[in-house]
N, CA, C, O and CB atoms as a CASP TS submission, in Angstrom:
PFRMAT TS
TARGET T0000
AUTHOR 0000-0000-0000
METHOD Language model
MODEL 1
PARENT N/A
ATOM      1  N   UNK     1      43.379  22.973 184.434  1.00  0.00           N
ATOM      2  CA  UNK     1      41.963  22.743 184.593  1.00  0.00           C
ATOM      3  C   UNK     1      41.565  23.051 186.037  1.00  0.00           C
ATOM      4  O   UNK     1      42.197  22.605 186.994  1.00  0.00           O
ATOM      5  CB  UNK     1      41.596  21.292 184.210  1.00  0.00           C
ATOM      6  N   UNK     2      40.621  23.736 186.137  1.00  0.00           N
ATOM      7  CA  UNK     2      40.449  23.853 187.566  1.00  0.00           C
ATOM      8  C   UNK     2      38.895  23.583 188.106  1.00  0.00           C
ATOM      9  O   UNK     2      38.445  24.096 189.131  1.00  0.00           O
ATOM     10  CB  UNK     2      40.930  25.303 187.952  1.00  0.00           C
ATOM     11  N   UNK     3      38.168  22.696 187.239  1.00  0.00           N
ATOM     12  CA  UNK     3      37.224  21.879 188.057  1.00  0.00           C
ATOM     13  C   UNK     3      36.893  20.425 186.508  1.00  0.00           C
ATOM     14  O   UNK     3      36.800  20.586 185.292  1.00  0.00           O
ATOM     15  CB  UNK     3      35.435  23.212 188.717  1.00  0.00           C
ATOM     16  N   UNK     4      36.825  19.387 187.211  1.00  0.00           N
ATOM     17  CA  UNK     4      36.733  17.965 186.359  1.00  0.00           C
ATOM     18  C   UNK     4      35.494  17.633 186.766  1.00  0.00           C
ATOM     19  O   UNK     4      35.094  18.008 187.868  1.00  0.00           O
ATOM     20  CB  UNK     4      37.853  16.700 186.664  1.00  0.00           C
ATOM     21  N   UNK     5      34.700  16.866 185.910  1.00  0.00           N
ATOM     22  CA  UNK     5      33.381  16.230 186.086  1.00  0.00           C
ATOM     23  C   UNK     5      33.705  15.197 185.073  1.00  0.00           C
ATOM     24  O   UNK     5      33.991  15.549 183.929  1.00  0.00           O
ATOM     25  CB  UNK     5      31.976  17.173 185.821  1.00  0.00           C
ATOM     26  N   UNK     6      33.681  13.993 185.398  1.00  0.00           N
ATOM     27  CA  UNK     6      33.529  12.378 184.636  1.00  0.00           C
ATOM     28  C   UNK     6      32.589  11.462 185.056  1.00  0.00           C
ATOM     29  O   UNK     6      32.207  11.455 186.226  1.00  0.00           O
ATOM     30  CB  UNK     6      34.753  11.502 184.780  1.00  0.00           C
ATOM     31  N   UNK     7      32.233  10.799 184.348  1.00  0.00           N
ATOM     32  CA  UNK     7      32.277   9.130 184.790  1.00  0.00           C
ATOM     33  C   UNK     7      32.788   8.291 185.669  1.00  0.00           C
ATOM     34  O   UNK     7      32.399   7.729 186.693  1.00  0.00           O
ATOM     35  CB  UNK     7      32.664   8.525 184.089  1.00  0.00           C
ATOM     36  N   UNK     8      34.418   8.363 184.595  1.00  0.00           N
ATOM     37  CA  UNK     8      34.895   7.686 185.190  1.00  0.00           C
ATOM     38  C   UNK     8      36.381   7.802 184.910  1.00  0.00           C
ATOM     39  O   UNK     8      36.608   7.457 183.750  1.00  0.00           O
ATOM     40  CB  UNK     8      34.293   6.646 185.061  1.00  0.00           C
ATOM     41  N   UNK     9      37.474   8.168 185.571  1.00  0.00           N
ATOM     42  CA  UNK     9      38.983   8.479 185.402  1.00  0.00           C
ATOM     43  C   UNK     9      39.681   7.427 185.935  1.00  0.00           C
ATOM     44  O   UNK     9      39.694   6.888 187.042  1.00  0.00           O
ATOM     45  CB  UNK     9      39.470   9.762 186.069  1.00  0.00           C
ATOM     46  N   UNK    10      40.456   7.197 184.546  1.00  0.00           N
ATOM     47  CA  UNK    10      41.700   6.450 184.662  1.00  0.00           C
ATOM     48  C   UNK    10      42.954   6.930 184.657  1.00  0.00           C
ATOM     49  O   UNK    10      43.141   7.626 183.659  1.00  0.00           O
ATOM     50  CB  UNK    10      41.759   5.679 183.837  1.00  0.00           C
ATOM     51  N   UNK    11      43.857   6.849 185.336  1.00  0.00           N
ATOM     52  CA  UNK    11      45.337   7.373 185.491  1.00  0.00           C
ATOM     53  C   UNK    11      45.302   8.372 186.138  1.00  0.00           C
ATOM     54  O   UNK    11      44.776   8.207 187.239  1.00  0.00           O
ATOM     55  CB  UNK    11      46.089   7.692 184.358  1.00  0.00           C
ATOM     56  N   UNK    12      45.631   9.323 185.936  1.00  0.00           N
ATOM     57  CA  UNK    12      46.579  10.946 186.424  1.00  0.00           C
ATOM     58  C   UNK    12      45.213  11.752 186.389  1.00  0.00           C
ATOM     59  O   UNK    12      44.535  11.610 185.372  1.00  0.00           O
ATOM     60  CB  UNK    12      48.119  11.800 184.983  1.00  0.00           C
ATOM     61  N   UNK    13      44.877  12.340 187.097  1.00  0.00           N
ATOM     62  CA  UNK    13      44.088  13.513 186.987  1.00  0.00           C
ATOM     63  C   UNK    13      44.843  14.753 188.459  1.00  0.00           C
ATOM     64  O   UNK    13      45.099  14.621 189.655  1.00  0.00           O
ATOM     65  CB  UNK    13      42.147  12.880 187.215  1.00  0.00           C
ATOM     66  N   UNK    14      44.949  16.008 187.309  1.00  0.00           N
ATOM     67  CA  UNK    14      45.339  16.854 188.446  1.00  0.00           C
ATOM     68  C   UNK    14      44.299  18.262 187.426  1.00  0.00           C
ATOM     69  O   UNK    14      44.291  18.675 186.267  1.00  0.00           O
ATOM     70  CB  UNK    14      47.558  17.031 188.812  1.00  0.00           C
ATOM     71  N   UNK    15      43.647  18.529 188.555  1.00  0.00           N
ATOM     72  CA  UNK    15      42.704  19.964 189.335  1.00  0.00           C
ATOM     73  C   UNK    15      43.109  20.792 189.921  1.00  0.00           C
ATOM     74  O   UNK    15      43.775  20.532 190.923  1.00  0.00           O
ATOM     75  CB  UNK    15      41.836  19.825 190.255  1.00  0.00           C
ATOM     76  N   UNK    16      42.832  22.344 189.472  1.00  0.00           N
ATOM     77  CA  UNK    16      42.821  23.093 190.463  1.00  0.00           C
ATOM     78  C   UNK    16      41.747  23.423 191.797  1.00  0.00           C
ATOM     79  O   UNK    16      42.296  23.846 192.814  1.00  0.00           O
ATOM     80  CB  UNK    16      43.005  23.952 189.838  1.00  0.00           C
ATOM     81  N   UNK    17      40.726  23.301 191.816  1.00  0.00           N
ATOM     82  CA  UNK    17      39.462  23.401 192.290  1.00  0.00           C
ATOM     83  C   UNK    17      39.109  21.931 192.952  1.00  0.00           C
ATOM     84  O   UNK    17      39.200  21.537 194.114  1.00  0.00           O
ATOM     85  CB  UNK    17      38.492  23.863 191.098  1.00  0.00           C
ATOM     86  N   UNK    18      38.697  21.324 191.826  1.00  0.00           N
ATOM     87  CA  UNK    18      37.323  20.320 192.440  1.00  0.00           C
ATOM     88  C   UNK    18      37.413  18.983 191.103  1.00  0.00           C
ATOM     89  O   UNK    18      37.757  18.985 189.921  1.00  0.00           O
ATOM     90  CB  UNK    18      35.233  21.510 192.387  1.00  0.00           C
ATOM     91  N   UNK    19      37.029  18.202 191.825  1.00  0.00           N
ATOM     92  CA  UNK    19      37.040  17.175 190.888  1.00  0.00           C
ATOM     93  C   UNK    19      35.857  16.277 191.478  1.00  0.00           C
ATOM     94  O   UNK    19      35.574  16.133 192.667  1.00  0.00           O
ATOM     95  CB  UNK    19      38.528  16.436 190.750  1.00  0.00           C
ATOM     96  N   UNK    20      35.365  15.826 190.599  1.00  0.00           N
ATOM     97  CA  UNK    20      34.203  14.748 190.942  1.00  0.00           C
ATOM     98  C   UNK    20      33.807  13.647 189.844  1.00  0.00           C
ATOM     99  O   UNK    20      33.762  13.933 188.647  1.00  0.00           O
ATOM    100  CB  UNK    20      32.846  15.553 191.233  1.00  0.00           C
ATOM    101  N   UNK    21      33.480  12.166 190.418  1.00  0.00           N
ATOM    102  CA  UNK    21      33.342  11.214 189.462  1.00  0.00           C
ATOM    103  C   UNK    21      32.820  10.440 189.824  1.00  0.00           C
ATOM    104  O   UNK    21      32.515  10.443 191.016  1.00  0.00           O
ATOM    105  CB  UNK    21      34.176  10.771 188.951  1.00  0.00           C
ATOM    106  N   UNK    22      32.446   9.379 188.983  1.00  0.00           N
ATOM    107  CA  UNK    22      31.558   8.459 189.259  1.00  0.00           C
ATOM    108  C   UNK    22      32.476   7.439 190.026  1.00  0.00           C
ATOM    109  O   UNK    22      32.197   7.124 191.183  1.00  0.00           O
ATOM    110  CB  UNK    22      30.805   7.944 187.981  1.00  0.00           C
ATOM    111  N   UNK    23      33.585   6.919 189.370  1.00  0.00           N
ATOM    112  CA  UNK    23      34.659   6.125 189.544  1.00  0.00           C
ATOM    113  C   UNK    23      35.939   6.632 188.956  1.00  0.00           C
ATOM    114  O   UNK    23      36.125   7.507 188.110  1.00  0.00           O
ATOM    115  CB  UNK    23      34.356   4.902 189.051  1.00  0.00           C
ATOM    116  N   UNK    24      36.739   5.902 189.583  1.00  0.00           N
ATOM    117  CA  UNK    24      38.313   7.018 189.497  1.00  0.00           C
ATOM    118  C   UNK    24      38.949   5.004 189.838  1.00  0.00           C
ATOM    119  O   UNK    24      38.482   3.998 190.370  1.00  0.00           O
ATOM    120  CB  UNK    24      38.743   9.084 191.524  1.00  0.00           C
ATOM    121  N   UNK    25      40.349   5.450 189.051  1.00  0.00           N
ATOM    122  CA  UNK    25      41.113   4.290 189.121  1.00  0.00           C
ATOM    123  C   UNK    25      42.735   4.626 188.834  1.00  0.00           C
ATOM    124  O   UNK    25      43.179   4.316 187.729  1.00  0.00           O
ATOM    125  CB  UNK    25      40.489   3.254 188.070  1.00  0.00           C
ATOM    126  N   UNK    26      43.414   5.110 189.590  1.00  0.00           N
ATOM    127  CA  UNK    26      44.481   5.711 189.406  1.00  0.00           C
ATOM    128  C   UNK    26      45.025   6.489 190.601  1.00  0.00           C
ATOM    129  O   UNK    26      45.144   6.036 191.740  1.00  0.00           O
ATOM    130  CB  UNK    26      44.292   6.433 188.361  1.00  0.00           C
ATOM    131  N   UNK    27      45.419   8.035 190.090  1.00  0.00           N
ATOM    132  CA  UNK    27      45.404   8.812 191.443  1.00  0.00           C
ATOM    133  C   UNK    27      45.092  10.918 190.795  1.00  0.00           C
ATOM    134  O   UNK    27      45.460  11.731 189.946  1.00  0.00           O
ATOM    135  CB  UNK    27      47.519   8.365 192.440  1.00  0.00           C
ATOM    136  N   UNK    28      44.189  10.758 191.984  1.00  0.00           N
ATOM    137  CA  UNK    28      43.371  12.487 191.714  1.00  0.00           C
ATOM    138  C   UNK    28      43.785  13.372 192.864  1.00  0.00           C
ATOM    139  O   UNK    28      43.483  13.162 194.039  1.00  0.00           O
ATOM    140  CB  UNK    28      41.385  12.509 191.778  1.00  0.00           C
ATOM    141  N   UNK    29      44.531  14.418 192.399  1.00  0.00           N
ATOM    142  CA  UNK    29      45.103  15.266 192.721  1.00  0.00           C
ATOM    143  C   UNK    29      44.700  17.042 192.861  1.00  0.00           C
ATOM    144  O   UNK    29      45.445  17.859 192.321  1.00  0.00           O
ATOM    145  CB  UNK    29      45.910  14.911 192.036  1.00  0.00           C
ATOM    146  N   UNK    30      43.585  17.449 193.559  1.00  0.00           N
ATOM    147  CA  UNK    30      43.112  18.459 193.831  1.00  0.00           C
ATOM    148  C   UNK    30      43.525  19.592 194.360  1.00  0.00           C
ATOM    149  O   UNK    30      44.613  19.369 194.891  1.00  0.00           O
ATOM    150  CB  UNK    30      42.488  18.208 194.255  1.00  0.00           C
ATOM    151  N   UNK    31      43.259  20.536 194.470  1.00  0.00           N
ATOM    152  CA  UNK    31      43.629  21.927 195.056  1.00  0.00           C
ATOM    153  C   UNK    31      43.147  21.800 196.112  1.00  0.00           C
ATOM    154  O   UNK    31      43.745  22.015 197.166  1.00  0.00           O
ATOM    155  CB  UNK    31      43.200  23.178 194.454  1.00  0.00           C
ATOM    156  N   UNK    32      41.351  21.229 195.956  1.00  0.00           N
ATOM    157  CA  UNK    32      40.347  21.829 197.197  1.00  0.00           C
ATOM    158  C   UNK    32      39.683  20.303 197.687  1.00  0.00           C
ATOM    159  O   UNK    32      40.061  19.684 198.682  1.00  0.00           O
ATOM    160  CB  UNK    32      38.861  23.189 196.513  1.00  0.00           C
ATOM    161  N   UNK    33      38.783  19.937 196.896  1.00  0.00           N
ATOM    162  CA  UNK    33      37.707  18.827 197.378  1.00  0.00           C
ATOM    163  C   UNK    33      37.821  16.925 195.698  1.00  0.00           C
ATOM    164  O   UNK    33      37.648  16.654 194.510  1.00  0.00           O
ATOM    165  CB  UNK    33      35.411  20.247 197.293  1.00  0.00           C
ATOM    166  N   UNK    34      38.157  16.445 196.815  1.00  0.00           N
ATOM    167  CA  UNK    34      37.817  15.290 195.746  1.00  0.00           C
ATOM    168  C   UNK    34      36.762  14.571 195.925  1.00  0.00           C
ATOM    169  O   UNK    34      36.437  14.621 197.111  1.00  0.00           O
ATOM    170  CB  UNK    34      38.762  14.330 195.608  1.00  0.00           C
ATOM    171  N   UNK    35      35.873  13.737 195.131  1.00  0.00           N
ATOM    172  CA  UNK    35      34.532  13.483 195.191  1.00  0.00           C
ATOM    173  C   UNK    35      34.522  12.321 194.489  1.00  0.00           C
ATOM    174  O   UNK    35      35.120  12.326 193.413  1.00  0.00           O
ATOM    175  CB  UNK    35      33.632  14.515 194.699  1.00  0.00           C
ATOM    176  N   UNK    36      33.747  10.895 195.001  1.00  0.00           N
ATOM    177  CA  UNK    36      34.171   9.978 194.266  1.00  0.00           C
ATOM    178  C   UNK    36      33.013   8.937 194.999  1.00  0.00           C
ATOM    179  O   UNK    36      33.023   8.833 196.225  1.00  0.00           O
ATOM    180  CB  UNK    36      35.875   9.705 194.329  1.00  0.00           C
ATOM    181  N   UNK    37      31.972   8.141 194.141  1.00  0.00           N
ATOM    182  CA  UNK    37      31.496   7.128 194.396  1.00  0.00           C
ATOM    183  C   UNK    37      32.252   5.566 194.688  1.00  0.00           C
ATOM    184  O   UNK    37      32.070   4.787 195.623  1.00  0.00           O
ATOM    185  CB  UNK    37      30.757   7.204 193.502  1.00  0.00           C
ATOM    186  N   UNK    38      32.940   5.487 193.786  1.00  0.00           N
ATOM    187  CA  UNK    38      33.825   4.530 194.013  1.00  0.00           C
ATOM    188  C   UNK    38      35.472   4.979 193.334  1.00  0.00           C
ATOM    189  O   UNK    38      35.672   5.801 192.440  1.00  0.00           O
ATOM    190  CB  UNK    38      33.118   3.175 193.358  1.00  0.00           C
ATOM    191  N   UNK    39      36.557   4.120 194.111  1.00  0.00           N
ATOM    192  CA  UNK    39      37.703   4.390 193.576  1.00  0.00           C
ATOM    193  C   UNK    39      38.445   3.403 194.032  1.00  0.00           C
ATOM    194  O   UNK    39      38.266   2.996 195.179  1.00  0.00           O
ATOM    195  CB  UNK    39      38.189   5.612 193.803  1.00  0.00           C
ATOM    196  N   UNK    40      39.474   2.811 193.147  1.00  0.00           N
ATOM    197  CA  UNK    40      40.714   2.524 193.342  1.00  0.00           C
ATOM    198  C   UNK    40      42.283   3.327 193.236  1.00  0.00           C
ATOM    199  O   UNK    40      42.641   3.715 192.124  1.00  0.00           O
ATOM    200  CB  UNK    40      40.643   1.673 192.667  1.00  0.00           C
ATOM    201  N   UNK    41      42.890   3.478 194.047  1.00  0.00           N
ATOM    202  CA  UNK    41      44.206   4.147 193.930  1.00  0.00           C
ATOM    203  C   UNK    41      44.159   5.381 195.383  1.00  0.00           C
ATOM    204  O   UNK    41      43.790   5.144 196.533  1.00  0.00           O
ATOM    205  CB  UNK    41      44.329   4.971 192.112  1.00  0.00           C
ATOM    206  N   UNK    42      44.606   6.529 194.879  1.00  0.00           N
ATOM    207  CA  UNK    42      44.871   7.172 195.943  1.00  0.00           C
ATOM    208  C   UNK    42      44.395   8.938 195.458  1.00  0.00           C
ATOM    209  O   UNK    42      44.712   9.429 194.375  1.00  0.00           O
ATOM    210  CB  UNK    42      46.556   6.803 196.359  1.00  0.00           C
ATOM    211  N   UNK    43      43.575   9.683 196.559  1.00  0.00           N
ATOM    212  CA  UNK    43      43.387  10.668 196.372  1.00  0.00           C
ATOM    213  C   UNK    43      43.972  11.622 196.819  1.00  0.00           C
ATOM    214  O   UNK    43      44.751  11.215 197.681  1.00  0.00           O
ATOM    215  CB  UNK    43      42.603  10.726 196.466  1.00  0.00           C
ATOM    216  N   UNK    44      44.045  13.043 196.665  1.00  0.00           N
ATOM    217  CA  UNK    44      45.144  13.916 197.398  1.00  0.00           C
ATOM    218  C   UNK    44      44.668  15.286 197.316  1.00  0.00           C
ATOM    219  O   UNK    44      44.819  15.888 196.253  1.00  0.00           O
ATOM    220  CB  UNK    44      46.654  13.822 196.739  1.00  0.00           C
ATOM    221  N   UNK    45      44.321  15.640 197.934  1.00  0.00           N
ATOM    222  CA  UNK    45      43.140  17.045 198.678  1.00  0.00           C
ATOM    223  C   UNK    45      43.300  17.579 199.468  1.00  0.00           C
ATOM    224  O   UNK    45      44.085  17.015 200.231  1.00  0.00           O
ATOM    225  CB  UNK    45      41.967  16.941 199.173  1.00  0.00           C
ATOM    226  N   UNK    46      42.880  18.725 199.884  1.00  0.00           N
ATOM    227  CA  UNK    46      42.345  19.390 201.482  1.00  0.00           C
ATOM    228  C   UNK    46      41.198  18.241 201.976  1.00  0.00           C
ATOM    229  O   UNK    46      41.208  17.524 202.976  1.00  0.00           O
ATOM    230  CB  UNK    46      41.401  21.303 201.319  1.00  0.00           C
ATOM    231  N   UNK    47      40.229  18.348 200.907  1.00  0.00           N
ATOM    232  CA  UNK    47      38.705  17.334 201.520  1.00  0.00           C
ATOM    233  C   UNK    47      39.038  16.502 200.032  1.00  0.00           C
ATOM    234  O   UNK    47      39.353  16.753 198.868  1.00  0.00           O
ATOM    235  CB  UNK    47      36.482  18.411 201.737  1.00  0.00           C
ATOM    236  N   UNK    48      38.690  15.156 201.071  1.00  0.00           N
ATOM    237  CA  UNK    48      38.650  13.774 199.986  1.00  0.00           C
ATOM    238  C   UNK    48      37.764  13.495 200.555  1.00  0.00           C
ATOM    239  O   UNK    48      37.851  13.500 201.783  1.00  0.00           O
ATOM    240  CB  UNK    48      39.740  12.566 199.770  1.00  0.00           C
ATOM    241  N   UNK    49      35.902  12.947 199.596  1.00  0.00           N
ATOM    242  CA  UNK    49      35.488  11.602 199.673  1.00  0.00           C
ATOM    243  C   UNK    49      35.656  10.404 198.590  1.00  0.00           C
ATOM    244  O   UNK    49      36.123  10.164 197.477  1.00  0.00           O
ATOM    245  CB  UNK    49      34.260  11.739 199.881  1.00  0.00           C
ATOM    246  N   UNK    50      34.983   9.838 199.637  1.00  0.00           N
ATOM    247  CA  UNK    50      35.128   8.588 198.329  1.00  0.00           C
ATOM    248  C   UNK    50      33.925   7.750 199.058  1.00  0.00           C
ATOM    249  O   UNK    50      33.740   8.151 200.208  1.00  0.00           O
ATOM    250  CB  UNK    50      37.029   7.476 198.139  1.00  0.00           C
ATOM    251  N   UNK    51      33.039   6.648 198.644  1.00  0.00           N
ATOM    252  CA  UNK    51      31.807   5.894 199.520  1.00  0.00           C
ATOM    253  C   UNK    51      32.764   4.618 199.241  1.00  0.00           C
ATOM    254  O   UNK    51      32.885   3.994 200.295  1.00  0.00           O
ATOM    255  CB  UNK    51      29.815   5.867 198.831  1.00  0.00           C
ATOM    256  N   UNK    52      33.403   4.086 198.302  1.00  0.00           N
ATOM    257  CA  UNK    52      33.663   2.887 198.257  1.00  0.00           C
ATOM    258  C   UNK    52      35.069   2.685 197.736  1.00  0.00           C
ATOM    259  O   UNK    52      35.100   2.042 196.686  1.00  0.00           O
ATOM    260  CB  UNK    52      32.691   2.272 197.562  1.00  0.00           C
ATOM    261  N   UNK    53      36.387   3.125 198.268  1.00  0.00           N
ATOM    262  CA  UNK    53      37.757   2.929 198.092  1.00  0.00           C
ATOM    263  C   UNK    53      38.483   1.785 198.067  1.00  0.00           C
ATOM    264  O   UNK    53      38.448   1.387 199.232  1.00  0.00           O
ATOM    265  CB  UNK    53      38.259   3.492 198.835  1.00  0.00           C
ATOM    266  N   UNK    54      38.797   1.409 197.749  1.00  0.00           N
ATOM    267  CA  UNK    54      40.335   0.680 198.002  1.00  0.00           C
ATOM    268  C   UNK    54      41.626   1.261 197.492  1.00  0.00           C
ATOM    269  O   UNK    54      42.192   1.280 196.399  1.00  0.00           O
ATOM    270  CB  UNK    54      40.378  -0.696 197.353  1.00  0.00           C
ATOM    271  N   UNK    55      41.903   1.775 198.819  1.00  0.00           N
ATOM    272  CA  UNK    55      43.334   2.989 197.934  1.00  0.00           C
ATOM    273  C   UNK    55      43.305   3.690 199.596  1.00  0.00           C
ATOM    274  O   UNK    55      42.913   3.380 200.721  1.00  0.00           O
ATOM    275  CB  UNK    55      42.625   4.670 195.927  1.00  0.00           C
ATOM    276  N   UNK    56      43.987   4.812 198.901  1.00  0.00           N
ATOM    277  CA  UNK    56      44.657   5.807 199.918  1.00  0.00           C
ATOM    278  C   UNK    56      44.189   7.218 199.877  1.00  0.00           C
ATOM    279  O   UNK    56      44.010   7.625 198.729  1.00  0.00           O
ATOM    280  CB  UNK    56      46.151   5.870 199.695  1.00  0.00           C
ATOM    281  N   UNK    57      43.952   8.040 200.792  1.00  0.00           N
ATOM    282  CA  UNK    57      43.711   9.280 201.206  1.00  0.00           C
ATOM    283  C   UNK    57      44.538  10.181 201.863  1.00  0.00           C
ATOM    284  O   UNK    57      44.878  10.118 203.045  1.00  0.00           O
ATOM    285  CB  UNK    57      42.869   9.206 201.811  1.00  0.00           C
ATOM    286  N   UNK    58      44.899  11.162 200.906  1.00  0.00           N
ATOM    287  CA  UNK    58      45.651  12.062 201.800  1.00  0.00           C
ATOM    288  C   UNK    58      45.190  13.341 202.375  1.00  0.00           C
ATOM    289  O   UNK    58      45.426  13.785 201.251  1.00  0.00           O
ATOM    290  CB  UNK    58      46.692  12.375 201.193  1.00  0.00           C
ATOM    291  N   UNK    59      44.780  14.321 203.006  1.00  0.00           N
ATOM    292  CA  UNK    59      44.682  15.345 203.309  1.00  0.00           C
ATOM    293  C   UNK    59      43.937  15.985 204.525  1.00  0.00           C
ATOM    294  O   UNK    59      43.902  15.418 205.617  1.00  0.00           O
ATOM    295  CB  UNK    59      44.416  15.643 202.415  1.00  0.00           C
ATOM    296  N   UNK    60      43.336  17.205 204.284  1.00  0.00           N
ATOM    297  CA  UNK    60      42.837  17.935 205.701  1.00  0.00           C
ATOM    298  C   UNK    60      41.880  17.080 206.315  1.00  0.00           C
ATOM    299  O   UNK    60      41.769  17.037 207.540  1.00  0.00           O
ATOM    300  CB  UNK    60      42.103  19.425 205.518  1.00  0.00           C
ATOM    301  N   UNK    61      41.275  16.487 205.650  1.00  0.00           N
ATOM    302  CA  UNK    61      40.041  15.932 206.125  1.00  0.00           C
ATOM    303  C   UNK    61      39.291  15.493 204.690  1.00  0.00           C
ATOM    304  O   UNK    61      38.896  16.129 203.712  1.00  0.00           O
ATOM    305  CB  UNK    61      39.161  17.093 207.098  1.00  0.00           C
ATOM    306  N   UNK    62      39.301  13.651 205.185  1.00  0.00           N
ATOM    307  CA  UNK    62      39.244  12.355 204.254  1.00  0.00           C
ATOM    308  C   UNK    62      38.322  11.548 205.095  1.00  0.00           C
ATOM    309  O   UNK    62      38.435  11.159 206.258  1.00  0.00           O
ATOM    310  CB  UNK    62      40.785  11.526 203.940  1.00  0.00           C
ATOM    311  N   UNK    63      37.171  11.360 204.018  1.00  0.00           N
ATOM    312  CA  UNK    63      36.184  10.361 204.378  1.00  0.00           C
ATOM    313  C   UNK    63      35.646   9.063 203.302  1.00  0.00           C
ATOM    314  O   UNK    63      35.065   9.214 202.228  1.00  0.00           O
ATOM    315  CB  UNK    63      35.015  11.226 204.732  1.00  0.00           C
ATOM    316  N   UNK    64      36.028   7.809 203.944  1.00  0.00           N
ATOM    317  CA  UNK    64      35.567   6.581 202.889  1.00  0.00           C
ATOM    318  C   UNK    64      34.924   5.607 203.622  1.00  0.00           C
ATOM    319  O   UNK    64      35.432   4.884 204.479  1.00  0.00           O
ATOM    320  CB  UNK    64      36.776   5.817 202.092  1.00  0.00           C
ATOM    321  N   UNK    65      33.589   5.627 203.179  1.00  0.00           N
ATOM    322  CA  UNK    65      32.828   5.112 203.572  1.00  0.00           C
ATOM    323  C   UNK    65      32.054   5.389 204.849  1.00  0.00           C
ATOM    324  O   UNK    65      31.207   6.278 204.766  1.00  0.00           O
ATOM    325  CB  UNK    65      33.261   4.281 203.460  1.00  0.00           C
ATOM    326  N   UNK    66      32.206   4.765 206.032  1.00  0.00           N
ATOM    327  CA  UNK    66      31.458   5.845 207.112  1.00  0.00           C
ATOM    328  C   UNK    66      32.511   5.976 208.266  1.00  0.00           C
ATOM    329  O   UNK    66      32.211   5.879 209.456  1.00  0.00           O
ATOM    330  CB  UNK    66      29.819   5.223 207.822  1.00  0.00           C
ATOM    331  N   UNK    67      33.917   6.231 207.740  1.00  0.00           N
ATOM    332  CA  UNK    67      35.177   6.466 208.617  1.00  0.00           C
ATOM    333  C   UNK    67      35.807   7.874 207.987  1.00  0.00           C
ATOM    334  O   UNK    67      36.248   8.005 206.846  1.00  0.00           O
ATOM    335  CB  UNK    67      36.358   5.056 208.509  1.00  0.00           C
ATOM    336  N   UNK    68      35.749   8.681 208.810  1.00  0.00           N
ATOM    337  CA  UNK    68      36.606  10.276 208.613  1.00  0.00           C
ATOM    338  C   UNK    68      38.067  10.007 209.220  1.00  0.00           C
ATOM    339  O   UNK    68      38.445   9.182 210.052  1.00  0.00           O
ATOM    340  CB  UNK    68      35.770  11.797 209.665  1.00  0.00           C
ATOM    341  N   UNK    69      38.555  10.715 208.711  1.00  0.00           N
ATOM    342  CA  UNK    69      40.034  10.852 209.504  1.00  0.00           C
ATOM    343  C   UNK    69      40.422  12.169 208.896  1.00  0.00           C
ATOM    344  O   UNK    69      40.017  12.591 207.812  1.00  0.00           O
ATOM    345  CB  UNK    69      41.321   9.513 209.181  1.00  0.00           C
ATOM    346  N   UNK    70      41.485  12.940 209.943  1.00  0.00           N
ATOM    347  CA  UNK    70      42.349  13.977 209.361  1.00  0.00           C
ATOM    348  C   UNK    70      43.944  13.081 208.653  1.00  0.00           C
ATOM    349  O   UNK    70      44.506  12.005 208.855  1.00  0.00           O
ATOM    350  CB  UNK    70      42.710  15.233 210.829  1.00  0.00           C
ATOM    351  N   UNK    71      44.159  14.265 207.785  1.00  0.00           N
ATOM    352  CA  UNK    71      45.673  13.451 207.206  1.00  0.00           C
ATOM    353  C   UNK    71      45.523  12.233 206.696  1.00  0.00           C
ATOM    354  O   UNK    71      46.028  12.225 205.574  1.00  0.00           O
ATOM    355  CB  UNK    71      46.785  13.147 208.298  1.00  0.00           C
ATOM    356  N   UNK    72      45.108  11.281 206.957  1.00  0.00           N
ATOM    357  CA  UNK    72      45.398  10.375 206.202  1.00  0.00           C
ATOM    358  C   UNK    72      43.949   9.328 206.448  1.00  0.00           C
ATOM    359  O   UNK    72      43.325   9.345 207.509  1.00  0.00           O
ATOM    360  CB  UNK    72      46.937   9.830 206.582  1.00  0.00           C
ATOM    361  N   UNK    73      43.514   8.314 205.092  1.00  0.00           N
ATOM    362  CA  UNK    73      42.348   7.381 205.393  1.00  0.00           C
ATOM    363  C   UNK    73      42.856   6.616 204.517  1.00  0.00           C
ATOM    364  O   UNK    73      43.756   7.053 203.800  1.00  0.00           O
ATOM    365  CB  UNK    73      40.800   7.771 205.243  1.00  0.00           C
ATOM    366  N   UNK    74      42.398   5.323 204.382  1.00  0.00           N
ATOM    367  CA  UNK    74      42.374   4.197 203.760  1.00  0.00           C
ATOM    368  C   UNK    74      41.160   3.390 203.711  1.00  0.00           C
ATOM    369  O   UNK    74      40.253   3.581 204.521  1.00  0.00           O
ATOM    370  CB  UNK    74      43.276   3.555 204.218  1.00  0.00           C
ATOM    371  N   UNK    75      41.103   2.593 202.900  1.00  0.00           N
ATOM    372  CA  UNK    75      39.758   1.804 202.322  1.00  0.00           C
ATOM    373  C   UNK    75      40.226   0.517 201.899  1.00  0.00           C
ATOM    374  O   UNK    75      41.331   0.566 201.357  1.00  0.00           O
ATOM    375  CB  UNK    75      38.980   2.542 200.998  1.00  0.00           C
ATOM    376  N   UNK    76      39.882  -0.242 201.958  1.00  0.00           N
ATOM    377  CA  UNK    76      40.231  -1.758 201.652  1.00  0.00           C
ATOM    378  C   UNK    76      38.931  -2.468 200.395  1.00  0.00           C
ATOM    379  O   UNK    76      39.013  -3.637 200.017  1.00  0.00           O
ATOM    380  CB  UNK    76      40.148  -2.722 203.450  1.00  0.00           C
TER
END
């Protein structure tokens, strides 16, 4: 699959492209950009957002909530 549009994902999601959701609860695994209103678990991208995490961020450049970081972010 190389672009996802949901609601809301539970468990495993892996993308080639792009993924985007309302809520995510598990862990999302992208090529390019992850996109996420709210989430629990951990994302894994070049570009991760997320506005409201509790979980983990991995990649080029990760933003949750109004904190960026390269490589790595977290959300509580």
């Amino acid at each position: 699959n190389m672009l996802t549009s949901a609601a809301d994902l539970n468990g495993l999601s892996v993308t080639g492209i792009y993924t985007k959701c309302n809520s995510f609860k598990g862990v999302c695994i992208t090529g390019l950009k992850n996109m996420a209103k709210k989430g629990t678990g951990l994302q894994i991208g070049l570009f991760n957002y997320c506005k409201n995490l509790k979980g983990l961020q991995i990649g080029l450049w990760n933003k949750s909530g109004k904190r960026g970081l390269p490589f790595i972010n977290w959300g509580t």
